[in-house]
C-alpha positions as CSV (number, residue, x, y, z in Angstrom):
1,X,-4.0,8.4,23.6
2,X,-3.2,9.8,20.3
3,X,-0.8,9.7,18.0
4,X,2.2,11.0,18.7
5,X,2.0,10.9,22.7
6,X,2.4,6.7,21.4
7,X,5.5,7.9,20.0
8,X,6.9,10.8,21.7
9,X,6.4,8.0,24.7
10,X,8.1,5.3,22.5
11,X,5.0,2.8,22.4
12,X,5.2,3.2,18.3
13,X,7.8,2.9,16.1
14,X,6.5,5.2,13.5
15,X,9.2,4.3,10.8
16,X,7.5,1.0,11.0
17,X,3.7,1.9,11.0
18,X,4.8,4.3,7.9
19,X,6.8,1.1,5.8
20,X,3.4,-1.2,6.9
21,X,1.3,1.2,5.3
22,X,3.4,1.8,1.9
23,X,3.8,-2.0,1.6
24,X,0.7,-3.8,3.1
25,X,-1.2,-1.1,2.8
26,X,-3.1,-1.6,6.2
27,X,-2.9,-3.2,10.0
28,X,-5.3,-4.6,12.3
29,X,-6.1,-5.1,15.8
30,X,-5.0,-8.8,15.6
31,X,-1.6,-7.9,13.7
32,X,0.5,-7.6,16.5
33,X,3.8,-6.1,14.1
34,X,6.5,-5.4,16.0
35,X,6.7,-1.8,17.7
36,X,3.3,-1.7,16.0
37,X,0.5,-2.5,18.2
38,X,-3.4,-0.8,17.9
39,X,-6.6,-1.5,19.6
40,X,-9.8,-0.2,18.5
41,X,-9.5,3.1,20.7
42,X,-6.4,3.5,19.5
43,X,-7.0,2.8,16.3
44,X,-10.4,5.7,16.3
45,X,-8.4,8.0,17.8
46,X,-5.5,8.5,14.8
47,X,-6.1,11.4,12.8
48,X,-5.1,12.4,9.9
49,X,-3.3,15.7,10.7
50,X,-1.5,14.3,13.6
51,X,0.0,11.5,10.9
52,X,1.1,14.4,8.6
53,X,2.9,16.5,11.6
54,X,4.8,13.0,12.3
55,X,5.7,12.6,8.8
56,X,7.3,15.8,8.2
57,X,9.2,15.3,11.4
58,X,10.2,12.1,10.4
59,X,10.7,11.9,7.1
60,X,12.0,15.4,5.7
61,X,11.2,16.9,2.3
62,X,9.2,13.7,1.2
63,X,5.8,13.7,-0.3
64,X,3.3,11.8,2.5
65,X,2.3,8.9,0.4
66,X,-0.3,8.0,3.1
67,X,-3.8,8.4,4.2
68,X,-5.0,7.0,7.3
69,X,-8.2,5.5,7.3
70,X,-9.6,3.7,10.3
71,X,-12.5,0.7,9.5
72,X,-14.3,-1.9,11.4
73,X,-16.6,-4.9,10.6
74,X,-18.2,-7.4,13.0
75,X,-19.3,-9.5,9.6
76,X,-18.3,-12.5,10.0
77,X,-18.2,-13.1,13.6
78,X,-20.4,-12.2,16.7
79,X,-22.7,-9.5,15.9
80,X,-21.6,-6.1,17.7
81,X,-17.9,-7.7,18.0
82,X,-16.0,-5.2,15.9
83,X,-12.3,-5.6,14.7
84,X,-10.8,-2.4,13.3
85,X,-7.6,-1.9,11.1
86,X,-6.1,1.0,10.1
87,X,-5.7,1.5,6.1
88,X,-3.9,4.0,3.8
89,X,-6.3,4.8,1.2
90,X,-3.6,5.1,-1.5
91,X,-2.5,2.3,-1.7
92,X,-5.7,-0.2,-0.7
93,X,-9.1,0.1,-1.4
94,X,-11.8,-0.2,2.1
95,X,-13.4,-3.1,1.0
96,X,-10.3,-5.2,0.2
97,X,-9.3,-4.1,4.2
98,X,-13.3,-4.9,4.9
99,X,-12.6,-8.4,3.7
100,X,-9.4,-9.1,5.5
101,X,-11.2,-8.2,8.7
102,X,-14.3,-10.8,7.8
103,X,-11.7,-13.5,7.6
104,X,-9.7,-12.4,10.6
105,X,-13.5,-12.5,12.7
106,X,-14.3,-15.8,11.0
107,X,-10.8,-17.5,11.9
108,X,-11.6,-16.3,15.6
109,X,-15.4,-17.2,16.0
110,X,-14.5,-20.4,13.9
């Protein structure tokens, strides 16, 4: 399901998913933010120009501060065993979200 079917069916709070990714910078699958939830489909299937329609609707005459970025690693755990996150490019660089997702398959293989 993309992007805004999740919210035009109320499954994502996009005001949310658009303050995680000015302030953290990214989410993963094992994040489980409020209003915020991905799995790795979900995560593969958000697009950059669907993001960019939703922030215009939603947030008016701003600049979109954001680029979504979808990465996965199964370093660090069982070979083949991807977990994803979702990154804005602007504000974190890929291996810094790379190395989050190495120690979030090493707590759960540990």
């Amino acid at each position: 399901m993309n992007l805004v079917t999740r919210v035009r069916k109320g499954e994502l709070s996009f005001e949310r998913f658009v303050e995680i990714m000015r302030n953290r910078g990214y989410i993963t699958e094992q994040s489980h933010e409020e209003g915020c939830n991905f799995g790795s489909s979900a995560m593969e299937a958000v697009h950059q120009d669907e993001f960019q329609v939703l922030f215009t609707f939603f947030f008016p005459g701003e600049d979109c501060d954001i680029e979504i970025k979808c990465a996965a690693t199964d370093d660090g755990g069982t070979p083949g065993a991807f977990i994803y996150a979702l990154y804005n490019s602007k504000a974190i660089d890929r291996e810094v979200v790379l190395g989050v997702l190495r120690t979030e398959n090493e707590k759960m293989h540990a």
